[in-house]
C-alpha positions in Angstrom: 88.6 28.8 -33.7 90.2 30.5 -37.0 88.2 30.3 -39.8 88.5 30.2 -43.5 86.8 33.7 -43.3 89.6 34.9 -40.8 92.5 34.4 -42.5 91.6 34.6 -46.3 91.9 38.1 -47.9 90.3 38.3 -51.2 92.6 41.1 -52.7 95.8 39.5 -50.7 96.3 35.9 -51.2 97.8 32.9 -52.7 95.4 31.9 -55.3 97.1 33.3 -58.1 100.3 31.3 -57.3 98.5 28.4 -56.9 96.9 28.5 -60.4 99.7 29.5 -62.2 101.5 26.4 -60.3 98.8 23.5 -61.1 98.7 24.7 -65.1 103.0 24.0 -65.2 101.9 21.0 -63.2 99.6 19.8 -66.2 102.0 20.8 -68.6 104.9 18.5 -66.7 102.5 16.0 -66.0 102.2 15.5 -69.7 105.5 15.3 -70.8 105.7 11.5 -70.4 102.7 10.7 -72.5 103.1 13.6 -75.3 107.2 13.1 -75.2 107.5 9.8 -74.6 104.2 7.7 -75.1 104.0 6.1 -71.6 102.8 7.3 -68.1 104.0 9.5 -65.6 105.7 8.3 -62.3 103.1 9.1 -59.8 100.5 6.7 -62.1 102.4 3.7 -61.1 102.6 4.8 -57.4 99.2 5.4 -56.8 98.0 2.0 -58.8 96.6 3.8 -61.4 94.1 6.5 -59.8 95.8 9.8 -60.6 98.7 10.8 -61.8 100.2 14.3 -61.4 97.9 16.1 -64.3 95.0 14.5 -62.2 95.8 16.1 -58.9 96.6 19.6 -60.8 93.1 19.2 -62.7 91.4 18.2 -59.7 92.7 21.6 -57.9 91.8 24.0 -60.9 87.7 22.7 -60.4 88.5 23.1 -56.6 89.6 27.0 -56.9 87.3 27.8 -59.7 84.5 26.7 -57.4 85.6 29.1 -54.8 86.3 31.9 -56.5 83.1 31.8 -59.3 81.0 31.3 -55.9 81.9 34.8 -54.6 81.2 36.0 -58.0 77.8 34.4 -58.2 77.1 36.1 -54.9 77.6 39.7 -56.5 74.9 40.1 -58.9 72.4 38.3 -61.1 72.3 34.9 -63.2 73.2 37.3 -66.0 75.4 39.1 -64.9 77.4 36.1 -63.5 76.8 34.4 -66.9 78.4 37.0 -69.1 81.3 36.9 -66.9 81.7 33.3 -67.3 81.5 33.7 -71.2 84.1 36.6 -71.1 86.6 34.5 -69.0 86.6 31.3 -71.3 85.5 31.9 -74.9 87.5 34.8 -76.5 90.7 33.2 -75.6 89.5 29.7 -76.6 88.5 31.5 -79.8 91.9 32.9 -80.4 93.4 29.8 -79.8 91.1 27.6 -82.2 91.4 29.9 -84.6 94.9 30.4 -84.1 95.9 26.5 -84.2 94.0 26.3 -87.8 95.4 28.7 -89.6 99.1 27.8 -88.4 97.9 24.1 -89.4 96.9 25.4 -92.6 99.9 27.1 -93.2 101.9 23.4 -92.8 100.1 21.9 -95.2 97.6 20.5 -93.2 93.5 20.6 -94.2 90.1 20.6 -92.1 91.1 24.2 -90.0 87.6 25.3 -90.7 86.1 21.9 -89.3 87.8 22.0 -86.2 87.6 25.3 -85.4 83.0 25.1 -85.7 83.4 21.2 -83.8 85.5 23.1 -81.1 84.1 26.6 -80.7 81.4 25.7 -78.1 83.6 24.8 -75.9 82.8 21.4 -76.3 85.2 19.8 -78.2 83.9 17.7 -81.3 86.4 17.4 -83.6 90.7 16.3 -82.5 92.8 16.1 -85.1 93.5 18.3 -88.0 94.3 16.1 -91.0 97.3 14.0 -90.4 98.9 16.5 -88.1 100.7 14.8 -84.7 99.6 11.2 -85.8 103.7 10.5 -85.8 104.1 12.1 -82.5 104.5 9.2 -79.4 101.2 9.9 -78.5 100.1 10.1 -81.7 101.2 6.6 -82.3 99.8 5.8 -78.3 96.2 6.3 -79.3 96.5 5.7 -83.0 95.3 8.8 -84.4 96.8 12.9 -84.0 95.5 14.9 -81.3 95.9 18.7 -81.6 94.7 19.5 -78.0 93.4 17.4 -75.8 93.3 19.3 -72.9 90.2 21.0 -74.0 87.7 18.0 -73.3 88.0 19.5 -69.1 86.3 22.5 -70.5 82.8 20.5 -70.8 82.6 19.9 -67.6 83.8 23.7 -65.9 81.0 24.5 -68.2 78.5 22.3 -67.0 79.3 23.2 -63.3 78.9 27.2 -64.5 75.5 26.2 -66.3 74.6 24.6 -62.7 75.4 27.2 -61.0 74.2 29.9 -63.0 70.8 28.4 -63.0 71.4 28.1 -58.6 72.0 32.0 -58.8 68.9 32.6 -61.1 66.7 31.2 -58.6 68.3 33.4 -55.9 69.6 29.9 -53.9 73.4 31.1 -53.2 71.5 34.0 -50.8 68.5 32.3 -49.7 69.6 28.7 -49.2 73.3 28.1 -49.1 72.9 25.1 -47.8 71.7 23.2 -50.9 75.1 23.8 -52.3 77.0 21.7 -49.6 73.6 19.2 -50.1 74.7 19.0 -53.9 78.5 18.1 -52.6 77.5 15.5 -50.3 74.9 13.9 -52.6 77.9 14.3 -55.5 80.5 12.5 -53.1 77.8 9.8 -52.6 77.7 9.5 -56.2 81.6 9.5 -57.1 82.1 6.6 -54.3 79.2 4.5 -55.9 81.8 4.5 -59.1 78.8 5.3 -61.9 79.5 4.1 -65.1 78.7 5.0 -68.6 77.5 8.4 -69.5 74.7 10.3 -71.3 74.6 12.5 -74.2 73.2 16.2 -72.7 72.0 19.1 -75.3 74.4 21.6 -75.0 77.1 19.6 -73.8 77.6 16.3 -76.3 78.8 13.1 -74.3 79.2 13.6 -70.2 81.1 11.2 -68.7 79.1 10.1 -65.3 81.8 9.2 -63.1 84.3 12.4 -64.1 81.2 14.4 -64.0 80.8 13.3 -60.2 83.7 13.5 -59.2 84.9 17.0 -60.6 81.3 18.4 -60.1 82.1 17.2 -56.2 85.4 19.2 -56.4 83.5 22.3 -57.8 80.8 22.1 -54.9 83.1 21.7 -52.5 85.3 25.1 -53.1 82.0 26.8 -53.8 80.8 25.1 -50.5 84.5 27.0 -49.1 83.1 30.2 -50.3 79.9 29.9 -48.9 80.9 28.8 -45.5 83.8 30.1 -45.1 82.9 31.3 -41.7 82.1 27.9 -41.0 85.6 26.0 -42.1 88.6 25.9 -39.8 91.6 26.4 -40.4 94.8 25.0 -38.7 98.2 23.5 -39.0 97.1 20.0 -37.8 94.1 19.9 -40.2 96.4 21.1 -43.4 98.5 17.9 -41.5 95.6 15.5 -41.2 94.4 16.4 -44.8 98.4 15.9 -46.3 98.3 12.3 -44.7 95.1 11.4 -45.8 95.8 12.6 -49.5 99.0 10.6 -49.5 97.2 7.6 -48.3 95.0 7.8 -50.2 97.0 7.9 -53.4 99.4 4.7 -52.2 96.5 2.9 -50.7 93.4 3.4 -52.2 90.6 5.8 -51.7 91.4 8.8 -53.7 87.9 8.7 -55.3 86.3 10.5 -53.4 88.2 10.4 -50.0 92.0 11.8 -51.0 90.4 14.3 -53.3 88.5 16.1 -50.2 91.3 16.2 -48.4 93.4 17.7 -51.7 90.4 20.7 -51.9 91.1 21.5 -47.7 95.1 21.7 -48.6 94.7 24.2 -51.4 92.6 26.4 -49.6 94.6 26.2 -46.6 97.3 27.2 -48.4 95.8 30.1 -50.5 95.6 31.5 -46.7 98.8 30.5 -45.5 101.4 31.2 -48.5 103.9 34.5 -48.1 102.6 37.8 -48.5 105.4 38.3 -51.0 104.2 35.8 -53.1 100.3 37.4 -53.2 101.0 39.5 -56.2 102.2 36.5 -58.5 99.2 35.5 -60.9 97.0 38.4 -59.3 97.6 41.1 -61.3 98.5 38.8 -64.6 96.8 35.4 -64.7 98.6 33.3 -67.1 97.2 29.9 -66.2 94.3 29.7 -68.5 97.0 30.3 -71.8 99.1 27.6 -70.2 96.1 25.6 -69.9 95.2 26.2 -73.4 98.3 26.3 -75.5 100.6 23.7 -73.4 99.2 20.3 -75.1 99.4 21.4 -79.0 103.2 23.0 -78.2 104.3 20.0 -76.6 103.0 17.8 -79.0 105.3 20.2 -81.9 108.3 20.0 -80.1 107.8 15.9 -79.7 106.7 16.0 -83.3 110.2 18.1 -84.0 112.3 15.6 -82.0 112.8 17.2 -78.7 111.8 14.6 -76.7 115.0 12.7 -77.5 117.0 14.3 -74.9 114.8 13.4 -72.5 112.2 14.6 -70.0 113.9 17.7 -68.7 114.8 18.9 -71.8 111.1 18.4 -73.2 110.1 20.1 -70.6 112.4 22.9 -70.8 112.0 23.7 -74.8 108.4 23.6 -74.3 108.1 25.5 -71.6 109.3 29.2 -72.9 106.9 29.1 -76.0 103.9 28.2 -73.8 104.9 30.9 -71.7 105.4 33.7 -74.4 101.9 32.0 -75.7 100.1 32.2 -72.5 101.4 35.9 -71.6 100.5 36.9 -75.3 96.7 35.5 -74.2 96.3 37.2 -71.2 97.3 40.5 -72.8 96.0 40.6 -75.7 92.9 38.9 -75.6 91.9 38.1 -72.0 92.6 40.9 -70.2 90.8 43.1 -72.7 88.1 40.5 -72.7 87.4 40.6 -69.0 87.6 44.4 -69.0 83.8 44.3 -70.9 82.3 42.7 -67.6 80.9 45.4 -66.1 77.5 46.3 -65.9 77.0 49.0 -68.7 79.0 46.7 -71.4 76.5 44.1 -70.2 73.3 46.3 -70.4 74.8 47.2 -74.5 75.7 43.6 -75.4 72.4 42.5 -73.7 70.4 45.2 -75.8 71.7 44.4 -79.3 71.2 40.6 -79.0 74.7 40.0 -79.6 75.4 37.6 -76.7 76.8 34.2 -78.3 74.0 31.3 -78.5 76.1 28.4 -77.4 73.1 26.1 -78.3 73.7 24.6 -81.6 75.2 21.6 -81.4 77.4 19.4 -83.5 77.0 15.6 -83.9 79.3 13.2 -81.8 80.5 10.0 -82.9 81.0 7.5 -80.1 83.1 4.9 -79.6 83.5 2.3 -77.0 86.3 0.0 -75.5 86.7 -2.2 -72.8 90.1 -2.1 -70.3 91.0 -5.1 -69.3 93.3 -5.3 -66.1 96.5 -5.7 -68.0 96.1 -2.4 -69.8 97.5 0.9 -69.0 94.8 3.5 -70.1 95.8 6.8 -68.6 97.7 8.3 -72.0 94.8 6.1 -74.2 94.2 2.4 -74.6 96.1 1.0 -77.5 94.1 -0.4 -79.7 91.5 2.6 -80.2 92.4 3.8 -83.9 89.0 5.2 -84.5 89.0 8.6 -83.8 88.2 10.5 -86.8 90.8 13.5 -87.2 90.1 14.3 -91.1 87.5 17.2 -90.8 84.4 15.6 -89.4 83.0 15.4 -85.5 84.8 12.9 -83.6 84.9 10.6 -80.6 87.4 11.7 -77.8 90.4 9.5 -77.4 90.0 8.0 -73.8 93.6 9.2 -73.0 91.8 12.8 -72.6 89.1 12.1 -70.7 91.2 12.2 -68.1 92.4 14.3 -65.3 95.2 16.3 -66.5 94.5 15.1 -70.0 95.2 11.6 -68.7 93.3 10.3 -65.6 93.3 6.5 -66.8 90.0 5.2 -66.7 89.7 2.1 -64.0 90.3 -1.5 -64.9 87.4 -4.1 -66.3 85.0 -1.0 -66.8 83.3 0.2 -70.1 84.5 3.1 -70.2 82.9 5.8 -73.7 84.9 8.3 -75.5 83.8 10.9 -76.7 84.5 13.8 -79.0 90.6 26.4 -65.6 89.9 28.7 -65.7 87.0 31.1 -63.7 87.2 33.5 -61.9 86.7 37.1 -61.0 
């Protein structure tokens, strides 16, 4: 039998590709709600379960779980932590920092609130004054959203504080297994639909269901890692797996079934994609600036008027300034970043003190609505206008507490608002 551990080369293989793909795929995915204020195509065909920004999202936890569990194998809690911080913050940093002052310099107030709401990676704050409220999403969810794509980074942090605390007590080494425990008892928990949420520490507001369901998808490509020896690999599988995902999405099931299914198909084809295509996103990962400057560029050039020549052309003027953005990130500030990982720029950082405490936290305000059947929720439900944007922490518009900045939220539940990186 050919295993994952057979056929996947860790300096040879299609990762890269596939991240760089599933960040466009967030960014195209959102050009019907940021361009044109209603959902995406594959919304409606899969009654409302994902759209394609769901299935991209859903993918990102997937391969961040397999590649931050190799990493977590390679040294200490520590260690692995420090890595984690290098990969996400100095970039989100930049970014923050960079949307305020450019905000500022249109006339628009409150850059210093959002950047200390936002910096912790848990996002507090949405708007900047009345900046994108005129946009078609702006006028969706009745209040401007700079970038909403940054409420998925709570939860990739949550599933790094897991694990970190997993490789602090020595468990990826001496008991594998639990992590595969932890996916089964997080697919229990996904199918059992939980609602609500809770307010944690360090995180602000956690949504229970999306906290299930993309911890599940972070087990199971750590569970990948870790058993990779174990997990077979074939043609028919990959084939079994693309007709169960399909299903799934026009039938029902995708929660937690069609998910599984879309985690086994990714890996698969990280194994099985052309050697000539190994060396795109390897060497230059530009997925994370995508990820990160996509929503507030789109929502400019819908806020400019370049929506009105329709989806193709949204996509196309937005796409070469997230580009130039994203490459400008990885150079600039990632790369150099991730080149401080190492042990002996730990052991300095470690000795001064000068590790960033993520610990303070920010107040939430939270707000709650009820969908009722005849609502479409996956950009935002209408009728929540009370997001705060002017400065002060806010709650989340519901449109981005979902996957790809829009997983809709399912009918006749209560559903709370509130307000991909990893690897190597």
């Amino acid at each position: 039998m050919v295993t994952l551990r057979d056929r996947y080369d860790p300096a040879a293989n299609g990762l890269g590709l596939l991240r760089l793909a599933l960040a466009l795929a967030v960014l195209v995915a959102h050009a019907w709600p940021l361009g044109l204020g209603r959902p995406g195509p594959l919304h409606g065909l899969s009654g409302g379960q994902a759209d394609l920004g769901g299935l991209a999202v859903d993918g990102f936890f997937v391969l961040s779980g397999f590649l931050v569990a190799a990493s977590a194998r390679r040294g200490g809690a520590l260690r692995f932590a420090w890595r984690r911080f290098l990969r996400i913050y100095p970039a989100l940093w930049v970014c923050l920092l960079g949307t305020a002052l450019v905000a500022a310099a249109a006339g628009h107030g409150g850059g210093w609130g959002y950047v200390r709401g936002n910096w912790t990676g848990t996002t507090h704050q949405w708007g900047l004054g009345a900046l994108f409220r005129d946009t078609p999403y702006g006028r969706l969810v009745g209040t401007g959203v700079v970038n909403g794509s940054l409420w998925r980074l709570t939860y990739e942090l949550l599933c790094y504080a897991g694990l970190t605390l997993l490789v602090a007590a020595g468990l990826p080494r001496r008991a594998p297994w639990l992590v595969p425990a932890l996916a089964a008892a997080a697919f229990t928990a996904s199918a059992a639909h939980p609602r609500g949420g809770l307010a944690l520490p360090a995180f602000g507001y956690v949504d229970a269901q999306l906290a299930c369901h993309l911890g599940l998808l972070f087990l199971l490509g750590a569970s990948a890692q870790l058993y990779a020896h174990r997990v077979p690999l074939h043609p028919l599988g990959a084939a079994a797996a693309g007709l169960l995902l399909a299903g799934s999405l026009l039938g029902g099931g995708y929660f937690p079934v069609g998910c599984t299914a879309l985690a086994y198909l990714l890996l698969y084809a990280a194994c099985t994609i052309p050697p000539r295509l190994h060396r795109v996103g390897r060497e230059h990962d530009y997925s994370y600036g995508i990820y990160l400057y996509a929503f507030p560029i789109q929502q400019l050039v819908a806020d400019l008027g370049g929506a009105a020549w329709g989806v193709a052309a949204y996509i196309a003027l937005c796409l070469a300034p997230v580009l130039l953005l994203a490459a400008a990130s990885w150079h600039l500030v990632e790369r150099p970043a991730l080149a401080l990982k190492g042990r002996r720029a730990l052991r300095s950082v470690s000795k001064s003190g000068r590790i960033a405490g993520l610990g303070r936290q920010f107040g939430v305000c939270v707000s709650s609505f009820r969908c009722g059947p005849g609502h479409w929720c996956g950009g935002a439900h209408p009728g929540l206008s009370r997001a705060c944007s002017e400065g002060s922490p806010s709650a989340l518009p519901p449109a981005v507490l979902a996957g790809g900045g829009l997983r809709p939220p399912r009918p006749s539940t209560s559903v709370v608002g509130v307000g991909v990186v990893g690897s190597g």
